[in-house]
C-alpha positions in Angstrom: -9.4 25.4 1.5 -9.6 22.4 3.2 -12.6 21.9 5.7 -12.9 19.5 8.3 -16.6 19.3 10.1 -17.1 18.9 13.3 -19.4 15.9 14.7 -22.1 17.1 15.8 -25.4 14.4 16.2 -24.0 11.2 15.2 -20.5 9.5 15.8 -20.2 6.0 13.9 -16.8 5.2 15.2 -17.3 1.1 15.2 -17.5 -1.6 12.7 -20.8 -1.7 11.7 -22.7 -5.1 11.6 -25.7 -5.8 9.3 -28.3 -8.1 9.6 -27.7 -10.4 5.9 -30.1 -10.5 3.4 -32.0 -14.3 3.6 -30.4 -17.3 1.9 -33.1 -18.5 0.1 -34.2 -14.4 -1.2 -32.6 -15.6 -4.6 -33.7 -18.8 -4.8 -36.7 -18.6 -7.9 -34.2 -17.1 -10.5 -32.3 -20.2 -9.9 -31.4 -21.4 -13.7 -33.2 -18.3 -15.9 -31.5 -16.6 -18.6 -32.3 -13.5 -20.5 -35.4 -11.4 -20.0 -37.4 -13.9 -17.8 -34.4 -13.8 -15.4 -34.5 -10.2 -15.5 -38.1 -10.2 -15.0 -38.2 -12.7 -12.1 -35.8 -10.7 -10.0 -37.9 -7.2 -10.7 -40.7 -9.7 -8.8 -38.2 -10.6 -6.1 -37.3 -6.9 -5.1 -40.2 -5.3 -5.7 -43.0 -8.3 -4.0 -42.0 -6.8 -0.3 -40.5 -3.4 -1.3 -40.9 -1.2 1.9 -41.1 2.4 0.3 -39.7 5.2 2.4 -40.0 9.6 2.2 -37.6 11.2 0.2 -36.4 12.1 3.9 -35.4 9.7 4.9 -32.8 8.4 2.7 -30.3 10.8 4.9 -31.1 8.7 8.3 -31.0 5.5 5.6 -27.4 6.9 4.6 -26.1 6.3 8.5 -25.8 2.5 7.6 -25.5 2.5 3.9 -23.1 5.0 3.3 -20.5 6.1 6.0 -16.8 5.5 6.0 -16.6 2.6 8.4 -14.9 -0.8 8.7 -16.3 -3.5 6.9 -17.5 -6.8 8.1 -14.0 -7.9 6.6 -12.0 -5.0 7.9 -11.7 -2.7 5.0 -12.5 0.7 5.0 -11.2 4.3 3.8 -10.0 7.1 6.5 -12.8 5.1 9.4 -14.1 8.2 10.5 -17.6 7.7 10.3 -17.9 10.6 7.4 -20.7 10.4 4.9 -19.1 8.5 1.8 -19.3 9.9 -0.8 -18.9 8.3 -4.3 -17.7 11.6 -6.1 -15.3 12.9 -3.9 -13.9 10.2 -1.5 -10.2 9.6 -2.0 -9.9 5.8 -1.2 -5.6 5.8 -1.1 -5.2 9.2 1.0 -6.8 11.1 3.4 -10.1 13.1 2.4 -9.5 16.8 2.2 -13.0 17.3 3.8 -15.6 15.1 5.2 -19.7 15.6 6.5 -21.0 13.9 9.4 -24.2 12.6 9.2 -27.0 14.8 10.5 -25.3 18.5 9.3 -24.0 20.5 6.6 -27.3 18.8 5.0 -27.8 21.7 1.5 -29.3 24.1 1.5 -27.1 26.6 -1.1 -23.3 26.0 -2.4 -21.1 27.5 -4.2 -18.3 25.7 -4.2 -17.4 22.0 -3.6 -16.9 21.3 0.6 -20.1 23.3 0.9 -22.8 21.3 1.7 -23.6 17.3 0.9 -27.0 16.3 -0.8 -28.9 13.8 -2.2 -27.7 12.7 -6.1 -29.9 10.5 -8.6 -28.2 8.2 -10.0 -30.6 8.2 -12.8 -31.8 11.5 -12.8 -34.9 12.3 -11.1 -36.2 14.2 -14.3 -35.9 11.1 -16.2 -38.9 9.6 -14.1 -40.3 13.4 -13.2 -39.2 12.9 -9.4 -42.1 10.4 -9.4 -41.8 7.8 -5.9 -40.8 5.2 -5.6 -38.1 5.7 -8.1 -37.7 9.4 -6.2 -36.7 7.6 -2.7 -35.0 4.5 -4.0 -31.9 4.5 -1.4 -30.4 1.7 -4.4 -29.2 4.4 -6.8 -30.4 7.7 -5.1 -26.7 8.3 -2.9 -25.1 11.3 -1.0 -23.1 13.7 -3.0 -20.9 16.9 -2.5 -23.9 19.0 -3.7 -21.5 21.3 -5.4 -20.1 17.8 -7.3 -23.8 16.8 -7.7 -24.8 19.9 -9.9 -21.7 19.6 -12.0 -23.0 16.3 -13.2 -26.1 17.3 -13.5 -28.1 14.8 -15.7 -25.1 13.9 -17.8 -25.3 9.9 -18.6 -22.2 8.4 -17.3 -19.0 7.6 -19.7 -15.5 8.1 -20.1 -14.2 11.5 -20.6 -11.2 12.6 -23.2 -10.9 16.3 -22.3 -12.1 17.4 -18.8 -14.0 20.9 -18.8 -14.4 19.8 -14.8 -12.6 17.6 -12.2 -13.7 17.3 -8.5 -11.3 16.7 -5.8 -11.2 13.1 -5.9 -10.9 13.0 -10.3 -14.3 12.5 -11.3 -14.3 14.6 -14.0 -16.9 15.9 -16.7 -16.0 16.7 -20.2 -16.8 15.1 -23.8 -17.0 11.2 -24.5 -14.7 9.2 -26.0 -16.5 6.1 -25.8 -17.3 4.1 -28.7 -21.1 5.4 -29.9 -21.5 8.5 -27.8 -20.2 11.7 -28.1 -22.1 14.0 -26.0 -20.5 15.1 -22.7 -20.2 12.6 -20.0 -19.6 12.6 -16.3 -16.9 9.5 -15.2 -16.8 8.7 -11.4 -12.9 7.5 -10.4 -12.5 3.5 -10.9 -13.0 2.9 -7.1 -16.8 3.7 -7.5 -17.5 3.1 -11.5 -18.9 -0.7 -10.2 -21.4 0.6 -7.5 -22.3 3.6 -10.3 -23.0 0.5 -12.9 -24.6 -2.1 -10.3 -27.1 1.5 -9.5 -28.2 1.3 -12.9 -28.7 -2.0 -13.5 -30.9 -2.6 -10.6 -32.9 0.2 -11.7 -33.2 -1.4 -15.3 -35.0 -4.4 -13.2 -36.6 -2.7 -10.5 -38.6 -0.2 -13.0 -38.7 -2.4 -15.8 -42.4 -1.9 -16.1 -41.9 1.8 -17.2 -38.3 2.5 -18.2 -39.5 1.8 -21.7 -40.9 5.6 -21.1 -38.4 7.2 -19.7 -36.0 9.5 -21.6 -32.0 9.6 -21.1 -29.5 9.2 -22.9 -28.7 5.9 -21.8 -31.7 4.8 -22.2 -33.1 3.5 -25.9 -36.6 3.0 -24.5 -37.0 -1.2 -24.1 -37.8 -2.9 -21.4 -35.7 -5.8 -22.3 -32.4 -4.3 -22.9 -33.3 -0.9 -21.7 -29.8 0.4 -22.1 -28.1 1.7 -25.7 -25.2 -0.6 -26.6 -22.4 1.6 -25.8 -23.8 2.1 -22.1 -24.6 -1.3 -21.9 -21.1 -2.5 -22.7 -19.2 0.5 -20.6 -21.6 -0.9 -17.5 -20.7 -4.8 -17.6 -17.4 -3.6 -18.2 -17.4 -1.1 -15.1 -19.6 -4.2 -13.4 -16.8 -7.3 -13.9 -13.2 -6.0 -15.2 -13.0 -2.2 -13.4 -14.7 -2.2 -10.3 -15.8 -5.6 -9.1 -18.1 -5.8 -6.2 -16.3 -5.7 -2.6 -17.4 -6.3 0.8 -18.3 -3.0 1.3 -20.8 -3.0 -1.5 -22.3 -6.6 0.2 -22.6 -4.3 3.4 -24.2 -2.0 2.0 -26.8 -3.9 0.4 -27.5 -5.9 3.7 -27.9 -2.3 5.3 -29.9 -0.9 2.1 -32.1 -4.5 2.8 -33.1 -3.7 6.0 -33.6 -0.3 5.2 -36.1 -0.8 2.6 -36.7 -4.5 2.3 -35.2 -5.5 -1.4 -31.7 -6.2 -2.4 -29.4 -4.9 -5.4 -29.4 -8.7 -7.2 -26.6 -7.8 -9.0 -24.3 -6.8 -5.9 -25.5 -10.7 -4.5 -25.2 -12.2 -7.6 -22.8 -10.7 -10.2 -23.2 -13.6 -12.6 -26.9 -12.0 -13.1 -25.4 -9.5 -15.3 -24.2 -11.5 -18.1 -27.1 -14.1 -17.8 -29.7 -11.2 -18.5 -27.6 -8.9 -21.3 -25.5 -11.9 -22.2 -27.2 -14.9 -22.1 -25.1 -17.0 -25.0 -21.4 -17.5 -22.9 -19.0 -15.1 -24.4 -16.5 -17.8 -26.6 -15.2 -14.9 -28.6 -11.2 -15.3 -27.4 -8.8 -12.2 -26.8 -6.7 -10.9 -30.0 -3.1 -12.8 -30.0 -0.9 -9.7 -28.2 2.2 -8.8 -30.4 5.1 -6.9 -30.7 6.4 -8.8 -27.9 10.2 -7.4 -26.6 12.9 -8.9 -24.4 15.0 -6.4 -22.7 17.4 -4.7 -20.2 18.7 -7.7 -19.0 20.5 -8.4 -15.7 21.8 -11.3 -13.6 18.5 -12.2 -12.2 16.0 -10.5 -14.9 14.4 -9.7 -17.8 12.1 -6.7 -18.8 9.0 -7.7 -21.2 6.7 -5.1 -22.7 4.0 -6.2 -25.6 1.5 -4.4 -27.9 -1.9 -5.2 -25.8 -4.7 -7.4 -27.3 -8.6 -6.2 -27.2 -11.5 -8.4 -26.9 -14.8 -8.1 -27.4 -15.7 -8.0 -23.4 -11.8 -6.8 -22.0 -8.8 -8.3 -21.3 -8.6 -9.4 -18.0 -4.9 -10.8 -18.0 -2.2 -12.1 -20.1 0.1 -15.4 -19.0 3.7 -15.1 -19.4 5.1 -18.5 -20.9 9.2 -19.0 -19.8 10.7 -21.2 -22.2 7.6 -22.7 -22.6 6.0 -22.6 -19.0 3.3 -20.7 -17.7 5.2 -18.9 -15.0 3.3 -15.5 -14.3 0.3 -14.2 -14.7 -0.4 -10.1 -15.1 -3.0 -7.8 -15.7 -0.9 -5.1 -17.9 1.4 -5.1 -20.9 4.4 -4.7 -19.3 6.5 -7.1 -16.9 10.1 -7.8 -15.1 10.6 -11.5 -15.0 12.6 -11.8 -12.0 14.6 -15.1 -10.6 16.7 -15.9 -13.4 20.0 -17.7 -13.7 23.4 -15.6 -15.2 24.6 -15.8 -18.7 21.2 -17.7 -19.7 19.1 -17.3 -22.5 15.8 -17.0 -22.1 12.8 -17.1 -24.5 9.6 -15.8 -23.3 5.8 -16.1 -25.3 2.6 -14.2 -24.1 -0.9 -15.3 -23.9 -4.5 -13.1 -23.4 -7.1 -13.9 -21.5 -10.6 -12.4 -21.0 -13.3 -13.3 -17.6 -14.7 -15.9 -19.5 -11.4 -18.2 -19.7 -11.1 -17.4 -23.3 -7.5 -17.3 -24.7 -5.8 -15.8 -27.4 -3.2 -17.8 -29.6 0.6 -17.2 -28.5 3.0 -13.3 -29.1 5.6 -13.9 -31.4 8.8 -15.4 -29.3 11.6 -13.2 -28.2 14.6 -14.4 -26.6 16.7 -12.2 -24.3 20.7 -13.7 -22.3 20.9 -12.8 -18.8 24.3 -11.2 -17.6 26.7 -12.5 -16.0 28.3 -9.3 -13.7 28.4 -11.4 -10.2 25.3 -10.2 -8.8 24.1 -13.8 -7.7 21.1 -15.4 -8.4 17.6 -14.3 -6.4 17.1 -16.6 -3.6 13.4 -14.8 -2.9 11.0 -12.6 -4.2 7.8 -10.9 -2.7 5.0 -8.8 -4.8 2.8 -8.9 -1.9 0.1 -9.8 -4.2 -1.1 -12.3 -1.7 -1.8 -10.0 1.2 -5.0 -9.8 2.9 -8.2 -8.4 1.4 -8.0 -4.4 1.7 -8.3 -3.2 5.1 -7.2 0.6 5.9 -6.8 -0.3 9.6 -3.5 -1.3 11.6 -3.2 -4.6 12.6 -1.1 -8.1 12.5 -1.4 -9.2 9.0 0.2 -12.5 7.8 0.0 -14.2 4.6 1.3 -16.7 2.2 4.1 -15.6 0.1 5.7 -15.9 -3.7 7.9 -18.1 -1.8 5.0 -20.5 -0.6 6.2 -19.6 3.2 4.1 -17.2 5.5 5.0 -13.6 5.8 4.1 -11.4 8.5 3.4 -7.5 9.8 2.4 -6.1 12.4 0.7 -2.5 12.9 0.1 -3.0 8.9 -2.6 -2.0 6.5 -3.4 -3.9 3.3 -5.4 -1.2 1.1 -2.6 0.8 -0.4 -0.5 0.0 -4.4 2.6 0.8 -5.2 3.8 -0.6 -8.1 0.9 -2.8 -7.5 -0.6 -4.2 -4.2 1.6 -3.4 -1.5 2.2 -3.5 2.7 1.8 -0.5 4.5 3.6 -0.5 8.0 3.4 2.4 10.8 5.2 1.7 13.7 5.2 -1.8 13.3 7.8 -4.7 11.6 7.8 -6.7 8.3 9.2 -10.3 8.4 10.3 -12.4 5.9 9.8 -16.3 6.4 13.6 -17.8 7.3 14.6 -19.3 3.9 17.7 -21.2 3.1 20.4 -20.0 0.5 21.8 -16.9 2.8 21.7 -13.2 1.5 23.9 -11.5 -1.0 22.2 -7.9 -1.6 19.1 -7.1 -0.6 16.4 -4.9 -2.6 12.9 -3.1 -1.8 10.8 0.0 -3.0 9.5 2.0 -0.5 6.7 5.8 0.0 5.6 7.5 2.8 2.3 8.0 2.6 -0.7 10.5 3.5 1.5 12.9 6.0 5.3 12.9 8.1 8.5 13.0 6.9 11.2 11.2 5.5 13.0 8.6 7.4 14.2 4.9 7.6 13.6 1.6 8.6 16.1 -0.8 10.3 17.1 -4.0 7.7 17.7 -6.8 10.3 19.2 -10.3 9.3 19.5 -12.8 11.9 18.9 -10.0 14.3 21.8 -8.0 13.4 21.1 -4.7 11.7 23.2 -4.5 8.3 21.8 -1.5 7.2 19.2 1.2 6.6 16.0 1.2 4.2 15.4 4.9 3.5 11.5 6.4 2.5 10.1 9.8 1.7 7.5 10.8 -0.8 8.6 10.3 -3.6 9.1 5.8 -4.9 12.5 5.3 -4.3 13.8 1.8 -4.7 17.3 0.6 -2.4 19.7 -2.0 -2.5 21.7 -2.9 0.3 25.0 -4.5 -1.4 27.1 -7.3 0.3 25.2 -8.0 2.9 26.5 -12.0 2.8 24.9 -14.3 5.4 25.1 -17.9 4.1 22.8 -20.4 5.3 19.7 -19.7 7.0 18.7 -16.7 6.8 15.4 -14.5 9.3 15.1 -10.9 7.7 13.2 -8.3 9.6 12.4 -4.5 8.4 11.4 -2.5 11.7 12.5 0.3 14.1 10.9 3.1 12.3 12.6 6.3 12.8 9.2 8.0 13.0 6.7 5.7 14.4 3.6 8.0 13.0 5.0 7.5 9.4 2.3 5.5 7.2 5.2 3.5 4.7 4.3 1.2 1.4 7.0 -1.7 0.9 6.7 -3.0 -2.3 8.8 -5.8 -5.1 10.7 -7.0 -2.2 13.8 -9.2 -3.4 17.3 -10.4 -2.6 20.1 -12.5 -4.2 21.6 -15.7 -2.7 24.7 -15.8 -1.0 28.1 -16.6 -2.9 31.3 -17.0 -1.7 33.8 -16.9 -4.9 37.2 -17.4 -4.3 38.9 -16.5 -7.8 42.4 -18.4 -6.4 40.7 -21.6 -6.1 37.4 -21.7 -6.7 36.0 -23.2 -10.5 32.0 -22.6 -9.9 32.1 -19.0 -11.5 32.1 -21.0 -15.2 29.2 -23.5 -13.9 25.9 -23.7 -16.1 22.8 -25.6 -15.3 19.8 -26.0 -17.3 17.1 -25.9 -18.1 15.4 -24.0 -15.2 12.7 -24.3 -14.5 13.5 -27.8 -14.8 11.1 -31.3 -15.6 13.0 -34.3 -15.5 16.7 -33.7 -16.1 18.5 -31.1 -14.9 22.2 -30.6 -16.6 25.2 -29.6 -14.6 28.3 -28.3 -16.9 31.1 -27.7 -14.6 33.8 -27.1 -17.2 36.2 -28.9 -14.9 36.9 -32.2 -13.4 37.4 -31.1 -9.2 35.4 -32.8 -6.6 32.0 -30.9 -6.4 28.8 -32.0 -3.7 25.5 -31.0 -5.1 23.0 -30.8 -2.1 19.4 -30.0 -3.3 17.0 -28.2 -0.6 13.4 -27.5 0.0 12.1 -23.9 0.2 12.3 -25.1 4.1 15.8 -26.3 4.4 15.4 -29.7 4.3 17.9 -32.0 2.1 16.3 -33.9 -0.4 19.3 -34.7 -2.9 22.8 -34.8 -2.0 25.6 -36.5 -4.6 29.3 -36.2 -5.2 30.2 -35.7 -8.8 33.5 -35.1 -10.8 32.4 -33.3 -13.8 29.4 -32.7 -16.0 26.5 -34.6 -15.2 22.5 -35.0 -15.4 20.7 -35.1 -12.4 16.7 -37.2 -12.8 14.8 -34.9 -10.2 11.4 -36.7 -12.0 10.9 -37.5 -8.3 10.7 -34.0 -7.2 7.6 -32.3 -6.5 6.7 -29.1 -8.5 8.3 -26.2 -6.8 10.5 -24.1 -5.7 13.8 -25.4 -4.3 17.5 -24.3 -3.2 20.5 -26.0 -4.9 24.0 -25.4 -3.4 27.0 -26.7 -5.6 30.5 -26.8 -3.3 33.8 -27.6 -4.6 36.9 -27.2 -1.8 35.7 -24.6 0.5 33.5 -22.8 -1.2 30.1 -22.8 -2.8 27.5 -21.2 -4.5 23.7 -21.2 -4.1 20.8 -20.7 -6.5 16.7 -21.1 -6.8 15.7 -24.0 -8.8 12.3 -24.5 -9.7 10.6 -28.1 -10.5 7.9 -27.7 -13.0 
């Protein structure tokens, strides 16, 4: 049943500014490896260490742990809720929330009870001793329902759930390498703050975690940690669930609160320096089983076998006949803003945090079609969108095509098939771009609550169609759309202005007028693209034909008459992306042309 709680002592309805933690608090680790770093920054947080009651960690939680803005903007629903690692769903509204100062347990039965107070390591490891007891660092508010199915399970990854709370933090038995006891896993979202909690307790109480008894513990001071912990928590720490800025607000708010800082929330390098002190050289396995398919005009689908390392993968790089053209963090990819009836051979490379690489996949090779579909004139991934932020504003940013983007009444915190823009009642615009418009493509979800409805596709400020959204990821294409020239595209009019909706792998094909009565361009090939030096026009026919070469902004750079095939020296050109339109008679055709 879903429970909503009234406010009752506390409203926290504004962004929330903290007071920052000194400059120069860091400064005496400065160049320390190993134990003595880790022994120096126990100094640091615990030389002015301002111990509070066990009570008051839930006035403490007001600043370090409700659902606000951040200094940068991001946030989850911004209702001033208690946040609550366990059960907080940070893509969609929460099905229940606590306000500060009530529903404080007492008894539960069931989850939406009551919140509590949850030990990140638990209390009976150090016999609910103080400080350790009232430590606001890796003591947190929890669902308590949530909080007693954890229990004092160490933290891991589970293979079958016996218990899943409403957010998917689950319980159930390990399948992590070295432990097979049962485990509790937080979602991804929270899996860096759970790690960065236990690390800071490994330095803040490394006098005496030696004694304590867990099992992730093996009962050093130095490492304190068994292996398999150790590597799950760096691995939470860097590759799963970096720190954010609302992880640096809370430990400015946790600072005041108490007086010490979470070093490894300041300073993430600290990690590795301490447990990994020798730089990791060890380089990524080469991926294989690398496949070219399901070609079209403009793409090519990739998938590969995914290499292992002996920190994690953090991305591979996509090579294009022999450039370094994209760079992705899973196995699979659709290389988009290829030429017709070319072949195409691609090569993968892995890479870890450390800059490591792996040798080259195997090559595959994969032709393009050639069905009349045009080439793609732009792309957008929205990759390059503002941080996070969950509210509605004007958000503008630099696109795949180099030009600025813009939307307005548009949140940034939302995926799709990766990041994405999320616009209410509010327009996305595309930077004006030369090359016209053949067809048109987008992927589109409502999201959190409404119905299905549309947006209004706008070129030039004529509307030449409708983009339709509902629950479900549906993907449109507006055929025949054919503007040449300039072109100023605009998604907006909403047909519900309430309705949350993610736009995501935004794309559209240049314009081309064929004429098949007298018009010889449909047989023209150029290569290579992307292109370094020479670029090779085959025209199959001797007729009159005006190359004009553009930049991304429409201005002319190249312009030459030729009469035949020919080799254009673009040395000159700077790397790029750039528009080249080929005329013979009246007509013309338009394609991307990149300069490496």
């Amino acid at each position: 049943m879903k429970k909503i709680y009234t406010l009752l002592l506390i409203i926290v309805t504004t962004t929330t500014t903290f007071a920052q933690i000194p400059s120069n608090y860091w400064d005496t680790a400065d160049g320390l490896t190993g134990f003595t770093l880790k022994t120096e920054l126990r100094d640091i947080i615990t030389a002015n260490y301002d111990q509070q009651s066990y009570g008051d960690l839930l006035t403490g939680y007001v600043s370090t742990h409700s659902d606000v803005a951040t200094s940068s903007g991001s946030q989850y629903d911004n209702d001033g809720s208690v946040l609550l690692y366990y059960t907080e769903k940070p893509t969609l509204i929460d099905s229940y929330s606590y306000n500060h100062g009530s529903m404080n347990c007492g008894n539960y039965d069931s989850e939406a009870d009551c919140y509590n107070r949850e030990h990140i390591v638990p209390q009976s490891t150090f016999g609910s001793s103080l400080p350790m007891q009232s430590d606001i660092h890796h003591v947190v508010p929890s669902d308590g329902y949530v909080n007693g199915q954890r229990g004092n399970l160490p933290f891991g990854i589970v293979g079958s759930a016996n218990y899943t709370s409403d957010n998917g933090s689950k319980r159930g038995s390990s399948v992590v390498p070295g432990y097979s006891g049962s485990v509790f896993e937080p979602i991804d979202e929270f899996k860096g703050d759970v790690a960065r909690a236990l690390l800071y307790f490994a330095v803040r109480y490394q006098n005496n975690v030696d004694t304590y008894s867990w099992d992730m513990f093996n009962g050093t001071e130095n490492q304190v940690f068994e292996t398999w912990a150790l590597d799950m928590l760096l691995d939470w720490h860097y590759n799963v669930d970096p720190v954010d800025q609302r992880e640096r607000d809370r430990n400015n708010a946790a600072y005041i609160f108490q007086n010490n800082a979470n070093p490894f929330v300041d300073h993430p390098e600290y990690a590795n320096l301490i447990w990994n002190p020798t730089p990791d050289t060890e380089a990524p396995t080469d991926p294989t089983n690398l496949v070219a398919s399901n070609p079209t005009d403009n793409s090519i689908d990739l998938t590969w076998t995914a290499s292992t390392d002996n920190i994690g993968v953090s991305s591979y790089d996509i090579y294009v006949d022999g450039s370094n053209d994209f760079n992705v963090s899973a196995s699979s990819f659709t290389v988009v803003g290829l030429d017709p009836d070319t072949n195409y051979c691609f090569t993968v490379k892995a890479k870890d945090a450390a800059g490591n690489e792996s040798e080259f996949s195997n090559q595959d090779c994969e032709t393009t079609t050639d069905n009349g579909s045009g080439s793609i004139c732009t792309t957008e991934t929205f990759e390059n969108i503002p941080a996070n932020s969950g509210s509605y504003d004007l958000r503008e940013w630099t696109g795949d095509n180099g030009l600025m983007w813009s939307a307005t009444d548009a949140r940034t915190d939302q995926t799709l098939n990766s990041r994405s823009i999320t616009v209410r009642n509010g327009a996305l615009t595309a930077p004006t771009t030369v090359g016209g418009i053949g067809d048109l493509t987008v992927t589109t979800q409502l999201v959190f609550s409404g119905s299905a409805g549309t947006f209004d596709l706008k070129v030039n400020g004529v509307s030449v169609g409708t983009i339709p959204y509902d629950t479900t990821v549906q993907t449109t294409t507006i055929n025949n759309i054919n503007v040449e020239d300039n072109v100023d595209i605009v998604f907006d009019s909403n047909s519900s202005g309430s309705n949350r909706v993610r736009f995501d792998d935004l794309s559209w094909t240049c314009y081309s007028a064929l004429s098949i009565d007298d018009f010889e361009l449909g047989s023209v090939k150029m290569h290579p693209n992307p292109v370094d030096s020479n670029l090779h026009l085959n025209l199959n026919s001797t007729i009159e034909t005006t190359v004009i070469i553009y930049t991304i902004l429409g201005k002319r750079i190249v312009s030459k008459t030729i009469h035949g095939d020919s080799i254009l020296n673009l040395e000159h050109l700077n790397q790029g992306m750039y528009i080249i339109k080929i005329t013979q008679g009246n007509s013309s055709i338009t394609r991307k042309l990149i300069k490496n």
